[in-house]
N, C-alpha and C positions, 0 to 999 in steps of 0.2 A: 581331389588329391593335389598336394603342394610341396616340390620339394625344398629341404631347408641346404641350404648352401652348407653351411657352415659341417653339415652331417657328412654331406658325401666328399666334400674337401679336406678333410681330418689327416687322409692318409699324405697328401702333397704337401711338399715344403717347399716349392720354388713360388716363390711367389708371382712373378710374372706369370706364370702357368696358372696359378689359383686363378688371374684376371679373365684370362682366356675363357677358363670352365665355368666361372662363373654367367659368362654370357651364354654360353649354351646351354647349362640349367635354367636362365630366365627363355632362351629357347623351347627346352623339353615342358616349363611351365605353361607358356604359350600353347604348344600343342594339347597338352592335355584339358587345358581349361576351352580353349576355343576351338578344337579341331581342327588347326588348319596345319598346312605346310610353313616349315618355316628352315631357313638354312642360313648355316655361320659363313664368317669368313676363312677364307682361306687358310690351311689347319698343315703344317708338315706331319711327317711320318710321326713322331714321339705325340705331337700333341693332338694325336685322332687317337693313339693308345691309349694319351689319359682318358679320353675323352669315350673312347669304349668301355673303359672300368666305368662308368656312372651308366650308359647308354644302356647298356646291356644287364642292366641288375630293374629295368624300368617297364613295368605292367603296360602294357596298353599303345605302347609307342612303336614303330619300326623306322630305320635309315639305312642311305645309301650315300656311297659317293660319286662327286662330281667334278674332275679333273681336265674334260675335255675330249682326253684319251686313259686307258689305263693304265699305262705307265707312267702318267704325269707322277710328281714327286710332292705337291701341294695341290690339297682339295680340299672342296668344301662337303660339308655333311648335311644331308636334306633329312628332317625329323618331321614323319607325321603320322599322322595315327594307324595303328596297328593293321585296322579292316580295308585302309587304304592300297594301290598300288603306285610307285613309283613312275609318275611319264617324264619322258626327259624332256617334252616340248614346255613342261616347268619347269625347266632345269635355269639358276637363279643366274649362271655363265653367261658368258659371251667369248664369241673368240674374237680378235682383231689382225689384219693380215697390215704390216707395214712395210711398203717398200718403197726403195731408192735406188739410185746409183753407185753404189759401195766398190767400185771396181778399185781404185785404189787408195781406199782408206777402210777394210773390210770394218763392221763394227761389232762389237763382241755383245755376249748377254749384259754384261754389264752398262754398256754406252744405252740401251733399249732400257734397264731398270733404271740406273741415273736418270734419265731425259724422260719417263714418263712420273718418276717420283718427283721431278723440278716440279711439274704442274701443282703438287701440292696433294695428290694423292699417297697414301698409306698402304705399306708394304703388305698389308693383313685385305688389302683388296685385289690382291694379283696373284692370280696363279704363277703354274709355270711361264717359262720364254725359249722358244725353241727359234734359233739362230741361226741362218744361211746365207751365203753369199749375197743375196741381193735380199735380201725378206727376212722377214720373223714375223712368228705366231704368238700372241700374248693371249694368254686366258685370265679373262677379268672379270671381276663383278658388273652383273649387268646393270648396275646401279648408276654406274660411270660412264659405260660403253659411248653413249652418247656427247659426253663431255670430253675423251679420251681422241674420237674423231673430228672434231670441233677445234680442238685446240692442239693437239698434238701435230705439229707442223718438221721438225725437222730430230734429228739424230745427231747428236756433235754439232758438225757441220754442215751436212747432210739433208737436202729439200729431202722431206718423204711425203708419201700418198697414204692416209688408213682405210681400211676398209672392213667393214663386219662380213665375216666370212661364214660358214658351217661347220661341225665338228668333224666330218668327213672328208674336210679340207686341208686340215693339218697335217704339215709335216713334219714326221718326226727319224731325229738321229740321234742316238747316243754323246754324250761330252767326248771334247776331246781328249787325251789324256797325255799322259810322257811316263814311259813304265820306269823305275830306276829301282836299284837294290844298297838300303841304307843299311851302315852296322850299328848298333847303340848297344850300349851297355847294360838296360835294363830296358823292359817294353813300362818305363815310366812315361807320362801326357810330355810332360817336359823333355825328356829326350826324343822322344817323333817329331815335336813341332821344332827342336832344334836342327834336327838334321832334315826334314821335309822339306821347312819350308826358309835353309839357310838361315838362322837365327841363333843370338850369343844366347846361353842360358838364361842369363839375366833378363835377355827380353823376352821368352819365349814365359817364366813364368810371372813378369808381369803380364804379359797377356791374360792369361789362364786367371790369375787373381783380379783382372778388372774386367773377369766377365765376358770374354772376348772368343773364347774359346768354347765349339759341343763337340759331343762327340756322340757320336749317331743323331745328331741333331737337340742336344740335352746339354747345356751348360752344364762345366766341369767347371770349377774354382780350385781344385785340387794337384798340385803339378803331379802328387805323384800316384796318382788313378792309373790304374792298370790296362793300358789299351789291348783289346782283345783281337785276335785274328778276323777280316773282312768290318772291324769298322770303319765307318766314315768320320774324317776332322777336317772342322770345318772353323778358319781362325777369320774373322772380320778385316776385311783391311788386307787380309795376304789367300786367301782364295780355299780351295779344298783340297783332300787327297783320301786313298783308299788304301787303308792296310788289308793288305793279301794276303801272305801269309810266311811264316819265319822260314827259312829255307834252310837252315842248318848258323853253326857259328866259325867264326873266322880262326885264322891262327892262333887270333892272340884273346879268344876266347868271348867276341862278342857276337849280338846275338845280327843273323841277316836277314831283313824283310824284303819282300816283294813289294813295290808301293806302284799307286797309278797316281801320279798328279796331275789333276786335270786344268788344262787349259784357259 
């Protein structure tokens, strides 16, 4: 059995997303033809759904995910044959524990994704990055692991220490967030991201038209997409936030959201 890309990709139009799937059908082909395990990279929440639409219409195959913890927010999908059971001591991860002296320059998720992306590594090889005062936990392909401890030396400014840890090791907290209540005139993309995240209109839907902008994790090009109650927008360059939910409207007749921006 062989499957044809071109067949089970018909229904997607994002093209970046077609590249994605495309690697994990030459995955599902792997397993079927060779029996063996075999697992993508790092996958967010939308693009393990497209990626269930193909999974799951497929004879012979079973998967699981692999995030480290289950909460994590980016996973990898392990695909092998059906008769198989899933061990995690396969599991394709690693975790890495980095720490320093952070007492006063604390370093955010960002400062950990910047400084291990310098190395030259690719954002589709890294899990989540959970972030604490003195440490963070990165889950990455164990492909790297080795080369990540080796050469990953500091943070900013920051001497650090890596070390390969266990998954039982990880600690994990919630983002942080800043609750606020915005009024907008219409739950248009373009009006959230103007008032969320302080933006003139004009820039908010140049974002959105160069691509800049998801929303539950799904590029939107459209300013005036309907953002729905509890999704996630997520604008490159200016961070994320969670629509909660409409809370009634104001005076003068707009509408009021609950919003969490997070930190």
């Amino acid at each position: 059995m062989y499957l044809d890309s071109e067949f089970y990709l018909k229904h997607i139009n994002d093209d970046e997303q077609i590249e994605v799937l495309k690697k994990i059908i030459d995955k599902i082909n792997i397993v079927l033809k060779d029996y063996t395990l075999e697992y993508t990279d790092f996958l967010d929440p939308y693009q393990r759904r497209l990626a269930e639409s193909i999974l799951n219409r497929i004879d012979g195959i079973d998967y699981s995910y692999e995030g480290g913890i289950e909460e994590a927010e980016r996973k990898s999908i392990i695909i092998y044959p059906d008769y198989l059971d899933y061990d995690r001591k396969d599991s394709p991860i690693k975790v890495l524990k980095i720490s320093g002296n952070f007492k006063f320059n604390r370093s955010s998720h960002g400062d950990y994704l910047g400084s291990i992306m310098g190395l030259g590594i690719k954002r589709d090889k890294l899990g989540d990055i959970f972030p604490f005062e003195n440490r963070a936990y990165i889950v990455i392909s164990r492909d790297i692991s080795d080369y990540i401890i080796m050469n990953l030396d500091k943070i900013g400014k920051e001497t650090v220490k890596v070390e390969q840890v266990e998954f039982k090791d990880i600690e994990y907290s919630e983002l942080e967030f800043e609750r606020k209540i915005v009024s907008i005139s219409s739950n248009r993309l373009d009006n959230f991201l103007s008032e969320v995240f302080n933006l003139s209109r004009k820039k908010a839907t140049s974002l959105i038209e160069s691509k800049r902008v998801k929303v539950d994790f799904q590029f939107i090009d459209n300013k005036a997409h309907r953002v729905e109650s509890n999704s996630l927008l997520s604008v490159r360059g200016f961070g994320r936030a969670k629509v909660l939910e409409c809370i009634g409207e104001s005076r003068k007749g707009k509408l009021r959201y609950e919003i969490d921006k997070y930190i």
